[in-house]
N, C-alpha and C positions, 0 to 999 in steps of 0.2 A: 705335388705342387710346391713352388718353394714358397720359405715361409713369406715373404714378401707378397705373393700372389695371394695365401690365404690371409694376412691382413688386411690386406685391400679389399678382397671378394667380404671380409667381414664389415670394413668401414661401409663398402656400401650399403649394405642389406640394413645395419644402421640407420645409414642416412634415407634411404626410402623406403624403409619398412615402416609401416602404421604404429607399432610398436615405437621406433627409435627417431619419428617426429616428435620434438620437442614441443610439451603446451607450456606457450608465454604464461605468465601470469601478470595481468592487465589492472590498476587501479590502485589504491589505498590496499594494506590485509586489515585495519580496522575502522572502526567506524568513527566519525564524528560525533564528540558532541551533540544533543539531541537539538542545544537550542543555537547550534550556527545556521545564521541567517543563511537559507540556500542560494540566492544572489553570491554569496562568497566559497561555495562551493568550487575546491579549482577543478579540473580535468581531473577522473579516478576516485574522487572523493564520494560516499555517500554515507550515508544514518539510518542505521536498523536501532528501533526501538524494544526490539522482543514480540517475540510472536507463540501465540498456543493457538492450534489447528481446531481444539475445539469451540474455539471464539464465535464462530460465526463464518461464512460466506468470506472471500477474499478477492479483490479487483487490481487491478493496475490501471492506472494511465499513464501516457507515455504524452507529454507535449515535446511536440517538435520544437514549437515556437521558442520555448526555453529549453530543450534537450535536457531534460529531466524527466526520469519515469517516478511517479509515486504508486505506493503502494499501501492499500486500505485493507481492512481487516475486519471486518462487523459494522461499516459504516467509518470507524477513523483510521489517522493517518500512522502507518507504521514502520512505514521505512521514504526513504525517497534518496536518489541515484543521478549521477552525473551519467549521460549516454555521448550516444554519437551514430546518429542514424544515417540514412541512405542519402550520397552524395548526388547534386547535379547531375542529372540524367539515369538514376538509380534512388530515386527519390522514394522512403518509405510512404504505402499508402495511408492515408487515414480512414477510419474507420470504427466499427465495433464487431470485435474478432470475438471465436474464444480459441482456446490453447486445444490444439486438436494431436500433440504429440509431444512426446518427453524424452529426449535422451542424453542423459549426463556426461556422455562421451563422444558424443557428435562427431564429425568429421564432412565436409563439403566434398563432392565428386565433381562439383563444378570449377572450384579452384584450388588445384591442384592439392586435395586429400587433407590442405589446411584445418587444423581445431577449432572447434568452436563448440567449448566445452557448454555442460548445464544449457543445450538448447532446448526451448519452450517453439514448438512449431504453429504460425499462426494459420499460416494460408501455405497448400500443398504446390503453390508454385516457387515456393521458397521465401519465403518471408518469415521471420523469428524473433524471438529473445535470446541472446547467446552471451557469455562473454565474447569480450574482442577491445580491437583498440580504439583509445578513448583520446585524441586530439584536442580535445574542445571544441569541436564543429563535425557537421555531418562528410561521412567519409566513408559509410558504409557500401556496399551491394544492393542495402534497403532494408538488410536486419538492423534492429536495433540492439546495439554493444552497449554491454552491461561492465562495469567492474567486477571480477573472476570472483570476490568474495561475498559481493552481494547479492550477484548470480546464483550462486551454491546455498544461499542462505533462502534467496524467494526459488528456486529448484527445489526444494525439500520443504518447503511449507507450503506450494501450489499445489494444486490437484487439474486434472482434465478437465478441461469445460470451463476453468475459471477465464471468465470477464477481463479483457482487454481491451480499451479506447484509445488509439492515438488519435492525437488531434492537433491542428493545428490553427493560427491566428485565422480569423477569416471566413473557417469554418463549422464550429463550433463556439457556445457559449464560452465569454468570457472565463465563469466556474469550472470550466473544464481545461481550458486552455493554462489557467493559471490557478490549478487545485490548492486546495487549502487545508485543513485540520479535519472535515468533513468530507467524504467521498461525496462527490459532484454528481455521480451516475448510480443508477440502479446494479447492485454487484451482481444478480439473478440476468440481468438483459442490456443492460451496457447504457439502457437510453438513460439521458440527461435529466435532474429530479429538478423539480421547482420547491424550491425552500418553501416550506409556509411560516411565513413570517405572522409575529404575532399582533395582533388588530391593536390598535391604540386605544387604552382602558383594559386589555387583558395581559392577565398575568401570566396566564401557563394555557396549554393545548394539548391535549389527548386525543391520539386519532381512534377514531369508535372502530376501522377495521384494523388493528394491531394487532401481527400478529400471537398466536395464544402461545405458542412455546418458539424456543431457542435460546440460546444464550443472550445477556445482556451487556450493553457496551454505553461508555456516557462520555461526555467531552464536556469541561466547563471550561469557560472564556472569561475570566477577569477582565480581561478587555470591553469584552461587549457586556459583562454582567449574565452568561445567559448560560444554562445548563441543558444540554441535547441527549437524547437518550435513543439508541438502535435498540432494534431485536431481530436476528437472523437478520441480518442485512438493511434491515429498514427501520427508517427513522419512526418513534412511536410517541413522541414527545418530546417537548421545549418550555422551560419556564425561565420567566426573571428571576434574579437570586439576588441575595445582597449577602456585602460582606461585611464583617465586623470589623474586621482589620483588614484591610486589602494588601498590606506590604508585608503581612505575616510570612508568605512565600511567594516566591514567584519562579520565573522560569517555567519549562515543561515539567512536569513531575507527573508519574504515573502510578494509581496503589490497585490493589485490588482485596477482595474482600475473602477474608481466613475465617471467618465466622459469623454465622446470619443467628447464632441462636437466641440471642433479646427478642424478646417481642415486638412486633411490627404494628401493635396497636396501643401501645405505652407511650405516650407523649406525655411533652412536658415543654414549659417555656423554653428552656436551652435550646430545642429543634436535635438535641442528639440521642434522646431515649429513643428509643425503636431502631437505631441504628447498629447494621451489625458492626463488627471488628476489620478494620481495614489496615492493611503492612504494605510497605511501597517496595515497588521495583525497583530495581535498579539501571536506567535504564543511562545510555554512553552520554559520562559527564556527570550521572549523580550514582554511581556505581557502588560508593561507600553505604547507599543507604538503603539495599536491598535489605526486606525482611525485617524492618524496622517497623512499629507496632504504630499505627498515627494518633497522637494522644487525645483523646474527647473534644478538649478545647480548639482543637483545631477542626475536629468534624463538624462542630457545634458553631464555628463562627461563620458559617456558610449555611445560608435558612434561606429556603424556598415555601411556598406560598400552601399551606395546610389541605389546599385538593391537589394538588402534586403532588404533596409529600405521600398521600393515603394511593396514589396509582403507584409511585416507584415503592415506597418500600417493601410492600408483599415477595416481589419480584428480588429484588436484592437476596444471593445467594453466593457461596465459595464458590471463586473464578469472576463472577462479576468485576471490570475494570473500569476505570477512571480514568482519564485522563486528564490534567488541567495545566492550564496553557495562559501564557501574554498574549496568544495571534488572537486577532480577530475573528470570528466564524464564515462571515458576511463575505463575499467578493472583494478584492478591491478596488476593479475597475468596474465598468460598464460599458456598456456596449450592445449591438444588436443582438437580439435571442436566436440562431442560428441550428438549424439540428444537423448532426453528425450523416457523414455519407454512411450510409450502411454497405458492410460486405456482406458476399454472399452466406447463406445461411445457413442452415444444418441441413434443411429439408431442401435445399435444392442442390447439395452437393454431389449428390450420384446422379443426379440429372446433366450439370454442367462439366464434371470432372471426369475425365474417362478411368482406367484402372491404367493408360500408360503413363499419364501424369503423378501420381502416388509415386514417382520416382525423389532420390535422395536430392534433392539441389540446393536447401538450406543455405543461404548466403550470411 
């Protein structure tokens, strides 16, 4: 063959071999800043905070209504994503999914052998999480397109079965539709939680069924004054807090706890004896101050109410994390209480799915 003929016969096999399909790479490769405002999020842009798998339970929602997926993690907020879902007449459905399949290296049989790296498969008639491309508006097939690096960051920290709600205006409660610092949904069953707000005249609430083990997770709101505490995905507690200095820090900052060994029944007026040893992450924006030790004085000027303090601190151990935040906890619109359409479920899927549907068609 002359060599011109074997060039060619090689450029092809190139050009249409699964191999010599080029994958785009779609979005920002880093993260924002933890505390930009997500309304200024352009196309491609998102914020991973840092993730450990043994945290707890992990969820995403996906609002259509803002084309933004967030992403929860024991209860708070740990990443959140510029998308671009299912265009006019390919409209993603809403719903509460779970992740029924994983593959990092995807590829579509529907159009034309195209990537669509890090897919997360919702529903076996093709419906997903993938990277892809990110316009600023819905544009999809009906998958939801992820930025390639954020993608890769929630592919490797999800597991099977984890909790997915899309939702959109209309249909779903305002807290879900426009998520906030606290997961809006139950991460075990996707349904929608009602806050229990705290009655006028109390200070803190313990729920008598809390769960007995898992990891713990806490979110305080200088904004509202109020400190939320998860276990294994569910909320276990809320009190009011005061601060001594409120401008002492601000922004999001996150620590976690290096050492529980003080006594957790050693109190003292400061509010910070029985506390253990907390060092802050670093998370995108305060990245200088990972591992940094947080001085007494600052644990100490954040006092919550002496029968809260005797439920949380037993519980405080190495890995316990914090988060503290400007946002609000609270909603912050309102609206009618609406519940989500449910898709089909686990148990009726060999009922309704036959085995020739289990075909590749991921869009």
């Amino acid at each position: 063959m002359p060599r011109t003929g074997i060039m060619l016969t090689l450029l092809a096999a190139l050009v249409f071999s699964p191999v010599g399909f080029a994958v785009p790479f779609w979005g920002d490769k880093q993260s924002s800043p933890v505390d930009t405002p997500l309304d200024q999020l352009e196309p491609g842009a998102w914020i991973w905070g840092g993730d450990d798998e043994r945290a707890g339970p992990m969820a995403v929602v996906v609002s259509l209504t803002e084309q933004r997926a967030y992403v929860y993690r024991n209860g708070i907020l740990i990443g959140v994503a510029t998308i671009s879902s299912g265009r006019p007449g390919y409209e993603t459905p809403t719903g509460v999914f779970t992740v029924l399949q994983k593959d990092e290296d995807h590829r579509s049989n529907l159009y034309g052998n195209a990537p669509m790296p890090y897919q997360q498969r919702l529903t076996w008639d093709g419906v997903a999480l993938h990277a892809g491309g990110l316009p600023g508006y819905p544009e999809s097939h009906g998958c939801v397109h992820l930025p390639s690096e954020f993608a890769r960051l929630l592919f490797d920290a999800s597991n099977l079965g984890m909790t997915v709600v899309v939702a959109k205006e209309g249909q779903a409660p305002v807290s879900v539709v426009h998520p906030g610092p606290l997961s809006p949904i139950d991460a075990h069953t996707g349904a929608d939680v009602e806050i229990p707000l705290l009655a006028s005249g109390n200070s803190w609430h313990w729920s008598d069924d809390a769960p007995a083990e898992g990891p713990i997770s806490m979110v305080l709101s200088r904004s509202d004054r109020l400190l939320v505490v998860y276990r294994n995905g569910m909320e276990v507690g809320r009190s009011r807090v005061e601060l001594k200095r409120p401008g002492l820090v601000t922004g999001t900052r996150a620590y976690i706890v290096e050492d529980s060994s003080r006594s957790a029944t050693a109190m003292d007026t400061d509010g910070a004896a029985g506390m253990p040893s907390w060092i802050a992450i670093g998370v995108p924006g305060y990245e200088s101050t990972a591992g940094r030790p947080i001085p007494a004085d600052r644990v100490s000027q954040v006092t919550v109410p002496d029968g809260f303090k005797a439920k949380i601190l037993p519980l405080l151990s190495p890995g316990t994390v914090l988060v503290a935040t400007d946002a609000r906890l609270s909603a912050q619109n309102s609206g009618e209480h609406l519940r989500l359409i449910d898709s089909v479920g686990p148990d009726d899927w060999l009922e309704e799915i036959d085995t020739e549907r289990h075909v590749d068609t991921a869009r």
